[in-house]
DOLO-266566 format. One record per residue (C-alpha): x, y, z; residue in three letters. Coordinates in steps of 0.05 Angstrom, whole numbers, plus 5000, padded with zeros to 4 digits. Example, Ala and Ser with C-alpha at 12.3 -4.5 7.8 and 13.67 -1.06 7.14 Angstrom:
BEGIN
524649105156Ala;527349795143Ser;
% end
This chain:
BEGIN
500050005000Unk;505050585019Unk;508750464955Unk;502950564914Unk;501851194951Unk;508351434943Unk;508351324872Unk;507552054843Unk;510552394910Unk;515852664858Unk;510952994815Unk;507053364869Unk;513053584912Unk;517254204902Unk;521454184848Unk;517653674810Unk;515753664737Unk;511254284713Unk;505553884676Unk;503453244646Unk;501353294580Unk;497252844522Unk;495552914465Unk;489752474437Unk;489252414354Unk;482452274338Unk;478552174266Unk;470752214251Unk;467151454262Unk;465151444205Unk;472451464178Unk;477452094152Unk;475252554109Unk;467152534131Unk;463453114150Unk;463553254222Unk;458953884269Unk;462754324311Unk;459254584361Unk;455955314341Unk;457355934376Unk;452956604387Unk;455557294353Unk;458957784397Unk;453658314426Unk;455258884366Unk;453258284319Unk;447257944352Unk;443757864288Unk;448057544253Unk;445756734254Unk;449956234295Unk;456855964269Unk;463255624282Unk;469155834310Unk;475055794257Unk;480956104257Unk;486356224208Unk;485856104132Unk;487355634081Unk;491855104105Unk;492855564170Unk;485755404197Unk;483855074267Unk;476654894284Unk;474854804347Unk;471254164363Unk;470754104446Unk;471754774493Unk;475854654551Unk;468954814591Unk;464954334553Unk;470653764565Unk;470653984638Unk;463053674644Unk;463553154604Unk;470052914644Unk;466553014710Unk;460852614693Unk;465952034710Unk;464552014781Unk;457051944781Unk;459551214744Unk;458750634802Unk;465250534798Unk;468151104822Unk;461851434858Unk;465451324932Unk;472151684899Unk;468952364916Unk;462252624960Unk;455552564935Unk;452453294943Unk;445853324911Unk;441153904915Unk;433453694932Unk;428954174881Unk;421854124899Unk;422853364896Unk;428053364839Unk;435253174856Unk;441053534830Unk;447153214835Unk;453453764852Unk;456753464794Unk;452953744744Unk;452054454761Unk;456354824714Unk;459555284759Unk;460554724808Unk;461954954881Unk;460955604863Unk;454455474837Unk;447555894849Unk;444355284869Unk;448954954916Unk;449155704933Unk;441855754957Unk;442455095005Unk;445855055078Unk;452454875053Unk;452655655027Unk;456855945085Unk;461255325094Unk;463155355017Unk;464656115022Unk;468355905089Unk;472355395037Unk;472855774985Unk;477556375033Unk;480955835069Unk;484055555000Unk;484956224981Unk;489956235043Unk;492255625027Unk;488655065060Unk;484454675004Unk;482054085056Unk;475554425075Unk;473654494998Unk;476553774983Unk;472353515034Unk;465553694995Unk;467853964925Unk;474253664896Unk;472053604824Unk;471954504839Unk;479254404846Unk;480853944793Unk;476554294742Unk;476755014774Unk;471455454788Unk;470956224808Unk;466256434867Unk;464257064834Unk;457357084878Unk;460457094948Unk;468457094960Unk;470757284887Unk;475956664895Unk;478256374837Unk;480755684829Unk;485055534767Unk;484254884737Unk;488854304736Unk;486153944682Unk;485554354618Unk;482353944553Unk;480854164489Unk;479253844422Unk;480754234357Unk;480454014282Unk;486954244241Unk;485254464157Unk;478754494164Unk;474354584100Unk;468754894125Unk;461054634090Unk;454054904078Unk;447754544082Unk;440254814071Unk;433254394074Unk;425754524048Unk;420154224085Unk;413353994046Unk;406854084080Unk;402553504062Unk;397053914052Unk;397054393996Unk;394955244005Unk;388555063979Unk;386554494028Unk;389554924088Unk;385255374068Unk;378654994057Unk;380354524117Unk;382654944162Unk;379255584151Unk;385055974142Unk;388056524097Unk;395056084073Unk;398056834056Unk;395557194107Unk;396656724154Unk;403756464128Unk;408256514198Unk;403756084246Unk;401055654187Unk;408155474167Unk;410555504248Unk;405454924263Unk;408054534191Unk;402454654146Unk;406255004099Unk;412054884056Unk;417555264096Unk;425255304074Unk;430755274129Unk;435755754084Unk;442955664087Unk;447155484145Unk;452855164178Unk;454354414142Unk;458954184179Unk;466754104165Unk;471053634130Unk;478553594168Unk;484053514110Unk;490253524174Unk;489353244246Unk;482953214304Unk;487453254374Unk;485253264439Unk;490053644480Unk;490253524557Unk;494653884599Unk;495553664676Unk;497754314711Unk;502853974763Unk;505554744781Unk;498554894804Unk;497454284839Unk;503254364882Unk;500055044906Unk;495354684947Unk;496454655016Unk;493454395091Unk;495354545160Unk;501254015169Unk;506053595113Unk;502153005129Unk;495453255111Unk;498453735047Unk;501653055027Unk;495352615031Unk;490753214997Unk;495753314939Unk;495152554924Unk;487852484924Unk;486853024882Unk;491852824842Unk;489052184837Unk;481752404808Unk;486352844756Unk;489152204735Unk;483151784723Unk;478952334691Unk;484952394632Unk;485951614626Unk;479651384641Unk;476751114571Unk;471551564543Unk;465951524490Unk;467252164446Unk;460952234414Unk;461052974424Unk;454953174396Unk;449553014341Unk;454352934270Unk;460052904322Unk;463352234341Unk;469952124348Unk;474651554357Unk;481851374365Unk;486551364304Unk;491850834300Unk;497551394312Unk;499751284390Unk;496951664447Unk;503452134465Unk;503952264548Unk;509652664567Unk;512953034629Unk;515053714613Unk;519554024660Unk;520954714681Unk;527454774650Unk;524054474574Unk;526753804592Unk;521053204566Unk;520952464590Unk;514752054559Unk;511451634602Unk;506551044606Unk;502250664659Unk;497350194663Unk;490650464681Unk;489149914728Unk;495050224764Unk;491150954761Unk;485350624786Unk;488750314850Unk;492750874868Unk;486551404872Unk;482550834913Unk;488250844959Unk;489051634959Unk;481751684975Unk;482551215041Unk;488251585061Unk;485652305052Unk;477852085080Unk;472752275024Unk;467752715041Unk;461252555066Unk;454852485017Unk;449452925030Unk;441953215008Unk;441453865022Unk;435254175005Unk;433354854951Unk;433055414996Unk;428655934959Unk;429456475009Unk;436456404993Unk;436056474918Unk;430957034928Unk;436057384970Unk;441957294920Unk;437657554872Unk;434958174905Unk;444458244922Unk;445558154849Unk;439758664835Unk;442759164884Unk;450659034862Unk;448159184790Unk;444459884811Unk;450660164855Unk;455159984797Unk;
% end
């Protein structure tokens, strides 16, 4: 047992490597050179009328597409430990709405949260969120750590802001980018809408067509993209900033820097399902998975384990740091009420 725990003690001491890094080369299911859907993005403010699009940069042979945000990988990462497998790695916080249950997991702005927010754990999180401000992360550890693996900034109580230790991101590289448009036929023609129904077809034309009982064209949008150079997914393990956790004594700095660690670890190795979104799924390409430690000074050494080996060292982290307890805490809408009414207030003396 202790050597498995002591395992990684050189990467999360002082003086250890900077970051872990992978990178991931990926191709569409449906083999190379098929269409694939980024995701679409709203237009800046000054352009709000402009439709939807992707977000493409560069020209020509120059251009990168990207496929995953690091925000959207965040969630989709996290979603590992609601898995029975590793459900007992970190606490169980759920939120009871009116009957529904909200697990902490998939609130997007996790411990910093409105709804977590508007439940009795709100003044022990802000409590957490100073202390590892100061420099003790236990207290946030022992209800959030997925907050400090995946960041988050408390911008509705102690403006605290957590950087995140594991940064992914998929992006396409020579992207041609595609069109698409569609017509709908209404089965009925103007002339039965207008018998049957009772209704003018023209006069009519924008609630007629908005129910489907007239022939309505989409118009031209986004058709996807075919990728002429690589897909990667790019994970970066921030060692520098795991090493700026701390706890009151070595031994319990030590044992929180491990368990963290740990989670980091299984949410980059852990096998994943990339099917990103509709028109979107991704799977490995025969070219290796590269995992290398980059050190402060440029030095690189690759680097391989088995993931059983992952898996067994966070189980054995987790006993040694003392997970969290699972709780239910229930939707407090006094609370939310009262943020709002702050939030309403912050915005007028601004």
């Amino acid at each position: 047992m202790p050597d498995v725990l002591s395992n990684y003690d050189a990467w999360i001491n002082e003086g250890g490597p900077s970051a872990l890094v992978l990178k991931e080369y990926l191709q569409p299911a449906a083999g190379p050179d098929e269409v694939i859907f980024p995701p679409t993005f709203a237009p800046p403010e000054e352009k709000r009328k402009d439709p939807s699009s992707y977000i493409i940069d560069g020209e020509g042979e120059n251009t990168v597409c990207l496929l995953d945000s690091v925000g959207s990988q965040a969630n989709r990462l996290e979603a590992l430990f609601k898995q029975e497998k590793y459900r007992a790695l970190v606490p169980q916080i759920s939120v009871n709405v009116e009957g529904r249950i909200v697990n902490l997991l998939d609130l997007g702005h996790r411990a910093a949260d409105a709804l977590i927010r508007s439940t009795k754990l709100a003044a022990d999180l802000q409590k957490a969120f100073l202390e590892c401000d100061a420099g003790n992360a236990v207290s946030l550890a022992k209800v959030a750590p997925t907050s400090l693996v995946f960041g988050a900034w408390d911008s509705r109580s102690s403006q605290v802001k957590l950087p995140r230790l594991v940064d992914s991101t998929i992006r396409a590289f020579r992207v041609v980018e595609l069109s698409r448009a569609a017509q709908y036929f209404s089965a009925l023609t103007n002339d039965e809408v207008d018998t049957l129904l009772l209704a003018d077809a023209e006069k009519q034309k924008k609630p007629l067509s908005k129910a489907g009982f007239l022939d309505a064209p989409s118009g031209r949008t986004c058709g996807g993209v075919i990728v002429r150079g690589d897909i990667v997914r790019t994970t970066i393990v921030n060692l520098t900033a795991l090493r700026y956790l701390g706890a009151p004594s070595d031994e319990d700095c030590r044992n929180l820097r491990r368990y963290i660690f740990s989670l980091c670890l299984l949410v980059v190795f852990a096998p994943v399902d990339l099917f990103l979104r509709q028109g979107c799924l991704l799977v490995r390409t025969s070219k290796p998975l590269e995992r290398r430690l980059i050190y402060r000074d440029g030095r690189t050494e690759d680097w391989n384990v088995e993931f059983d080996a992952i898996e067994s060292f966070a189980r054995v982290a987790a006993e040694g740091f003392k997970v969290g307890e699972n709780q239910v805490v229930s939707f407090d809408v006094k609370a939310a009420k009262d943020m709002v009414k702050q939030a309403g207030k912050a915005k007028e003396d601004a």
